[in-house]
C-alpha positions in Angstrom: 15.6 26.9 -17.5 11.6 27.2 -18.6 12.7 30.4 -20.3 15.1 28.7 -22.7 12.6 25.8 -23.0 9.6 27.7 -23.9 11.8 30.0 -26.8 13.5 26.4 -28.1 10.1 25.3 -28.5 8.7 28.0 -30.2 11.5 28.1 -32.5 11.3 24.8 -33.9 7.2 25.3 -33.9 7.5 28.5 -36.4 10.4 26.8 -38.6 8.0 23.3 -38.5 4.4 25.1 -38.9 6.1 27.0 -41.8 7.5 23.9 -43.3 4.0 22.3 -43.8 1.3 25.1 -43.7 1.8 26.0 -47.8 0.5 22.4 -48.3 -2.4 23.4 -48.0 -2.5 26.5 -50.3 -0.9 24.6 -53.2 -4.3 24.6 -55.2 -4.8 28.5 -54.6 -1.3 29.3 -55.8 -1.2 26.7 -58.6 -4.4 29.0 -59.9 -3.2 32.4 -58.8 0.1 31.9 -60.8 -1.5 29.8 -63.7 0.6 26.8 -63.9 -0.1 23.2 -63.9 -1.0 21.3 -60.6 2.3 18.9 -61.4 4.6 22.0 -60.9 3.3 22.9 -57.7 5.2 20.8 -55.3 8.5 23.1 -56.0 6.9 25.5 -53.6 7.3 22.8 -51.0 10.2 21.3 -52.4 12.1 24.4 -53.1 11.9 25.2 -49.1 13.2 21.8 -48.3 16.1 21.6 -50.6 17.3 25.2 -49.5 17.4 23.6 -46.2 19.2 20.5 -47.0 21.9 21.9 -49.0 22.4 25.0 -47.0 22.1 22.6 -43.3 25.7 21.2 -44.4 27.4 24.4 -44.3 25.6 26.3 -41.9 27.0 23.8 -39.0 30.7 24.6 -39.5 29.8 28.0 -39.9 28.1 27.9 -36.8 31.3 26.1 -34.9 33.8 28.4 -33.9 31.1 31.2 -33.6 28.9 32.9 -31.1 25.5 30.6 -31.6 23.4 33.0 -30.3 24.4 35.4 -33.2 24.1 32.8 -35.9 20.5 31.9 -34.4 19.1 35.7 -34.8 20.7 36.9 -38.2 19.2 33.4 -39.4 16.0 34.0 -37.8 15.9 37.7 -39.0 16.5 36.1 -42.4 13.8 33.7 -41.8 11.3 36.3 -40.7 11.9 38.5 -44.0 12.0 35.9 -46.6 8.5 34.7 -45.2 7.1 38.1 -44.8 8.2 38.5 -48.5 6.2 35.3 -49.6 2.9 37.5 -49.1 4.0 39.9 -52.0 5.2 37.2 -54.7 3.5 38.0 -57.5 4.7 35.0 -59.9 5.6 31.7 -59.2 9.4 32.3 -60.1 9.2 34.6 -56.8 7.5 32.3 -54.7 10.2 29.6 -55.0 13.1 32.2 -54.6 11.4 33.0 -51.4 10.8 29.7 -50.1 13.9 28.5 -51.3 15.5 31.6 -49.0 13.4 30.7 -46.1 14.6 26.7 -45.9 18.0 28.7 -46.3 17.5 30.9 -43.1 16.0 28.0 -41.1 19.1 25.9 -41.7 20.9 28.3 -39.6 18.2 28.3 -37.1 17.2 24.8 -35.8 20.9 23.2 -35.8 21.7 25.9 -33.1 18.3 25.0 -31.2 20.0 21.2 -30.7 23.5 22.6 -30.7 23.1 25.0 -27.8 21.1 22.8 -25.4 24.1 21.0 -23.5 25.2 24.6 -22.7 22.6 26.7 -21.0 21.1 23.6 -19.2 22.5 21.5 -16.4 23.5 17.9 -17.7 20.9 15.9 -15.6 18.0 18.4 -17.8 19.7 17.9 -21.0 16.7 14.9 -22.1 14.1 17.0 -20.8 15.0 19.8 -22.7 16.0 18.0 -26.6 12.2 16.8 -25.5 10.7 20.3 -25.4 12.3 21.0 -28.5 11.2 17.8 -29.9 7.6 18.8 -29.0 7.5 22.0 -31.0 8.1 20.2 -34.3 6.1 17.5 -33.1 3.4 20.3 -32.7 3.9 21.6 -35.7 3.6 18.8 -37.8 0.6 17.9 -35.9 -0.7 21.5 -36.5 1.0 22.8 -39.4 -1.5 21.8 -42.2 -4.6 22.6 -40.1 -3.0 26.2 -39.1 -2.5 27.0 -43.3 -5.7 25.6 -44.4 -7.5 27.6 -41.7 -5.9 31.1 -42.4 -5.9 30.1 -46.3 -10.0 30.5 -46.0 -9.4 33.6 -45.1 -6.7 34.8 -47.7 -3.6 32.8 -49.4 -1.1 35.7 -47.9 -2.5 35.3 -44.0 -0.2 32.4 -43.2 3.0 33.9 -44.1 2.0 37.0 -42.2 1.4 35.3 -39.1 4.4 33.6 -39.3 7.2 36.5 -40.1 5.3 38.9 -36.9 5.4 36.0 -34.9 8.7 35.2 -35.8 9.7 38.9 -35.4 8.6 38.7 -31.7 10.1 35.6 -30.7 13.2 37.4 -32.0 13.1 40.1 -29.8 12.7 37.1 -26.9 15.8 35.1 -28.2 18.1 38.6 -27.9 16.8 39.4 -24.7 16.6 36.1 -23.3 19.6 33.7 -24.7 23.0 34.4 -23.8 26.3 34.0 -26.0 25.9 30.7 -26.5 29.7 29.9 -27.1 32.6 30.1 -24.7 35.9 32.1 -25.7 38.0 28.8 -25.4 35.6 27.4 -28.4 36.0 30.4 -30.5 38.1 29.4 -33.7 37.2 31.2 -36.7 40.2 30.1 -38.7 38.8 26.4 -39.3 37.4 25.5 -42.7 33.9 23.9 -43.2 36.3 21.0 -44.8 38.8 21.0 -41.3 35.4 21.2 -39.1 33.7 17.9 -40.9 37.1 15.9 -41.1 37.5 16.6 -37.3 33.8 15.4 -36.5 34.3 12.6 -39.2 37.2 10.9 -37.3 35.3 10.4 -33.9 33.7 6.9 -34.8 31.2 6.8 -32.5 29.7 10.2 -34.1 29.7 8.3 -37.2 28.5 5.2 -35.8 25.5 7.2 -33.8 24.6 9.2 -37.5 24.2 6.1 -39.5 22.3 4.7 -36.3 20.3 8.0 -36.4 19.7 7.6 -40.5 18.9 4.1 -40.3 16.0 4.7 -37.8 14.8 8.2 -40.3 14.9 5.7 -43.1 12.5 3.0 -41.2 10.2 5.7 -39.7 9.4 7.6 -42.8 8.7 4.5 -45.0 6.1 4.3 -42.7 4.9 7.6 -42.1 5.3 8.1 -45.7 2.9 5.1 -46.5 0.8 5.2 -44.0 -2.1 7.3 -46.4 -1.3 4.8 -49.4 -2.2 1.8 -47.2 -5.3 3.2 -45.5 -6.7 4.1 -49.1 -5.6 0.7 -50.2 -6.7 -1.4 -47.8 -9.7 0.5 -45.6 -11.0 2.4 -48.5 -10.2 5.8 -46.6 -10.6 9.2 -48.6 -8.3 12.3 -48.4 -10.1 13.6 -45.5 -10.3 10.4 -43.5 -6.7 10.1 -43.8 -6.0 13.6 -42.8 -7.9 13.2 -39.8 -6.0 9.6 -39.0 -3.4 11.8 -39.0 -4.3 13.7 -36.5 -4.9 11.1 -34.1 -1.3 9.5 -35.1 0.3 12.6 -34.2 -1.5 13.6 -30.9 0.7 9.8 -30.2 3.8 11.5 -31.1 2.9 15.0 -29.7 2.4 12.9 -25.7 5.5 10.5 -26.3 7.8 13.7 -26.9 6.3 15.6 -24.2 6.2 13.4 -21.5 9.3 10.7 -22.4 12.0 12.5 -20.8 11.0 11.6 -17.5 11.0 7.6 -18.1 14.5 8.4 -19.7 15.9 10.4 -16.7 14.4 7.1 -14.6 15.9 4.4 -16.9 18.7 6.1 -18.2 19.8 6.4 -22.2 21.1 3.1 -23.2 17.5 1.4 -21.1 15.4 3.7 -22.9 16.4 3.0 -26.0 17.0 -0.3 -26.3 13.5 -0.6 -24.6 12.2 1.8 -26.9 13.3 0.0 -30.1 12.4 -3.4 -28.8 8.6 -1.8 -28.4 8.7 -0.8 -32.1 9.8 -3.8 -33.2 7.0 -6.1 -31.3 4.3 -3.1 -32.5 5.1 -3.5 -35.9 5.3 -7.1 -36.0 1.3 -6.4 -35.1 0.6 -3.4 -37.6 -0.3 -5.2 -41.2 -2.3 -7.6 -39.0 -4.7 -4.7 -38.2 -8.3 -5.8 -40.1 -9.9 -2.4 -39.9 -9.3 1.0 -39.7 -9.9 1.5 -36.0 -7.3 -1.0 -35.1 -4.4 0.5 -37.5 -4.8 3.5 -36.5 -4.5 2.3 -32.9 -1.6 0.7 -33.2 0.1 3.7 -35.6 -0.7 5.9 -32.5 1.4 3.8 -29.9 4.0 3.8 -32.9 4.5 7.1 -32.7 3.5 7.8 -29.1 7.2 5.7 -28.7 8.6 7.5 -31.5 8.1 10.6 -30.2 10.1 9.0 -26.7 12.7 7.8 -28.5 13.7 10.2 -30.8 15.0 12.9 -27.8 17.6 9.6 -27.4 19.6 10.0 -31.0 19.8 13.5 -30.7 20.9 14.2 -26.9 23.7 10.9 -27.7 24.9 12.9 -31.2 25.6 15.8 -29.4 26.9 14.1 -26.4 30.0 13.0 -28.8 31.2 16.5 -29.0 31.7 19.8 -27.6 32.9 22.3 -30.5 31.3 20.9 -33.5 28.0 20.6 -32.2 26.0 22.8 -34.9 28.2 20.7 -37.4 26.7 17.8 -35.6 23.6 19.1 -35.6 23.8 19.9 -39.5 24.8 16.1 -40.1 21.6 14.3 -38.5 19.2 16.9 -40.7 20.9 15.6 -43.9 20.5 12.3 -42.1 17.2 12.6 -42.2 16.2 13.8 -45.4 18.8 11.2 -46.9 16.6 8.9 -45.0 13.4 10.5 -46.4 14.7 9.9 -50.0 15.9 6.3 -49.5 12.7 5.4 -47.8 10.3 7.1 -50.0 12.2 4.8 -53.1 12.1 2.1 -51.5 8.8 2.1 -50.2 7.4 2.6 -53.4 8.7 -0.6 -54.5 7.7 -2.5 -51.4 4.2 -1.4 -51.6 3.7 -2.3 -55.1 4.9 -5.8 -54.3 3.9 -6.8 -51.1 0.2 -7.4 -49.9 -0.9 -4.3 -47.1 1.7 -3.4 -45.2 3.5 -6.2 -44.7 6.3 -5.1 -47.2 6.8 -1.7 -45.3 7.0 -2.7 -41.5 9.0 -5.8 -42.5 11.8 -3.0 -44.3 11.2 -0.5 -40.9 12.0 -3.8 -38.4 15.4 -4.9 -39.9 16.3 -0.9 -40.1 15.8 -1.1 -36.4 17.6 -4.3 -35.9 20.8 -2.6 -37.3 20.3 0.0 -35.4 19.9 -1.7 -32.3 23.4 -3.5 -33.7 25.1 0.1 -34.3 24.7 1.4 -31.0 26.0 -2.0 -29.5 28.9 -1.8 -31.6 29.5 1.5 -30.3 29.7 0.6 -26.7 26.2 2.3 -25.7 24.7 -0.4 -24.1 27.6 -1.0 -21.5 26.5 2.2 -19.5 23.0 0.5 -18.8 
């Protein structure tokens, strides 16, 4: 089992590091290919909506078909379109290349999450969603430090250490994962349309995805604020809040790493009930915090419990099927960046209009009310 943990985790480390290392090199390429700074977040953006669009239809896909497959030609397509982000010479190329690469990874990571309940005993499944919850913890802990580093040394070294990396992990993942599908689930005749109706009439997948989007929505208003009200309130400068960061996400980085064995001892519907309940009490205390020291404190045990929590949505999403897990899989990522829209709307107008943060944890706390209400409704809480 600590072979298929240690390539899950890598996997989602790549995909993540390569998500948020070109933040950094945004000035360097806004300069190299002579456009305005305000254009520049398309090279970000273009990755992410390749990956939101293209998650919807890579799921069914995926369903029906050998995973294991699916997971190499889309990490051999990852691998390429990053290697080729070295050799853009003009903006236009950049964006097609980044816009493939969200593309590729869209087949990647839903088979990561999709293909966990089969190569691992059922008792392991928590520990293992949790190693692959670590990776992209890691990365967004590491991502922006690893591209700002290599960027000293030239803009093209990142996306060369990602594609050879990428291109040995490969040769692990066909060596190392079996077919990842059993004959009995093979059905290549279903449409993507067939494949989303069949997921969409089990109500306690729905009931578990707008649980899972409600939570996305309250947790990024807040980790999408979080720099606004340090500069706002504490006076902090880029680098101070980049560094706050840091700290915030070592929280995350421990509560994903070492969670799953509180779960295994309490159990799902314990854990997260207990979980949320936590989040709740440590929000009631975050716009309280009078100096930077304190907030950053509290932030930490945030997302220390985050990072225990969030194993919990996705081992109970896939748990509500067994052929349409990729499809599944495909559904919580547009979850979440559904959630990252609303949240990053809505928290605009809360901050405006509410002192600190007082606006932002009040929004995150009812979001986790209702979904404290959802998985009741579902039944969840009568296994405790």
């Amino acid at each position: 089992m600590r072979k298929y943990g240690l390539i899950f985790f890598l996997v989602m480390f790549l995909i993540g590091t390569d998500t948020f290392l070109i933040s950094p090199l945004l000035p360097t390429l806004s300069a190299l290919y002579h456009i305005n700074p305000s254009l520049s977040g398309w090279m970000v953006s273009s990755y992410a909506i390749g990956y939101a669009v293209f998650a919807l239809i890579s799921g069914p896909i995926s369903d029906g078909r050998d995973r294991k497959k699916i997971m190499v030609w889309g990490f051999v397509a990852f691998t390429v379109s990053t290697f080729l982000c070295s050799f853009a010479t003009s903006f236009g190329l950049i964006i097609l290349f980044r816009f493939l690469a969200g593309v590729s990874a869209s087949f990647v990571t839903p088979q990561v999450w999709a293909s966990i309940p089969v190569v691992v005993p059922k008792e392991k499944i928590v520990q293992m969603m949790g190693i692959a919850s670590t990776g992209l913890a890691a990365s967004q802990l590491l991502g922006v430090p690893i591209g700002s580093f290599l960027a000293s040394v030239s803009w093209k070294a990142p996306f060369y250490l990602i594609s050879v990396s990428s291109a040995i992990l490969l040769i692990f993942i066909i060596i190392t994962i079996p077919s990842l599908n059993m004959k009995s689930q093979l059905d290549k005749s279903k449409t993507i349309l067939t494949t989303y109706a069949e997921v969409l009439k089990n109500k306690k997948t729905v009931q578990y995805l707008l649980g899972y989007l409600t939570f996305q929505t309250g947790n990024f208003a807040v980790l999408s604020f979080i720099g606004t009200w340090f500069t706002k309130d504490f006076g902090l400068t880029v680098s101070g809040i980049g560094s706050a960061m840091i700290v915030i996400g070592i929280g995350n980085l421990i509560g994903t790493l070492f969670g799953s064995k509180l779960i295994n001892k309490w159990g799902l519907p314990k854990s997260l009930w207990s979980g949320l309940l936590v989040l709740i009490i440590l929000y009631i205390a975050t716009p309280f915090a009078t100096n930077i020291v304190t907030a950053v404190t509290i932030l930490t045990f945030v997302f220390l419990v985050n990072g225990f929590v969030f194993p919990i949505f996705m081992t109970t999403l896939q748990s509500t099927t067994v052929t349409a897990r990729s499809t599944v899989s495909s559904l919580s990522n547009a979850a979440m960046y559904l959630g990252t829209t609303i949240s990053g709307i809505i928290g605009g107008i809360l901050m405006a209009n509410f002192n600190g943060f007082f606006g932002i944890v009040g929004f995150t706390i009812l979001l986790y009310i209702v979904v404290l209400y959802l998985y009741r409704r579902s039944g969840f809480f009568k296994k405790a």
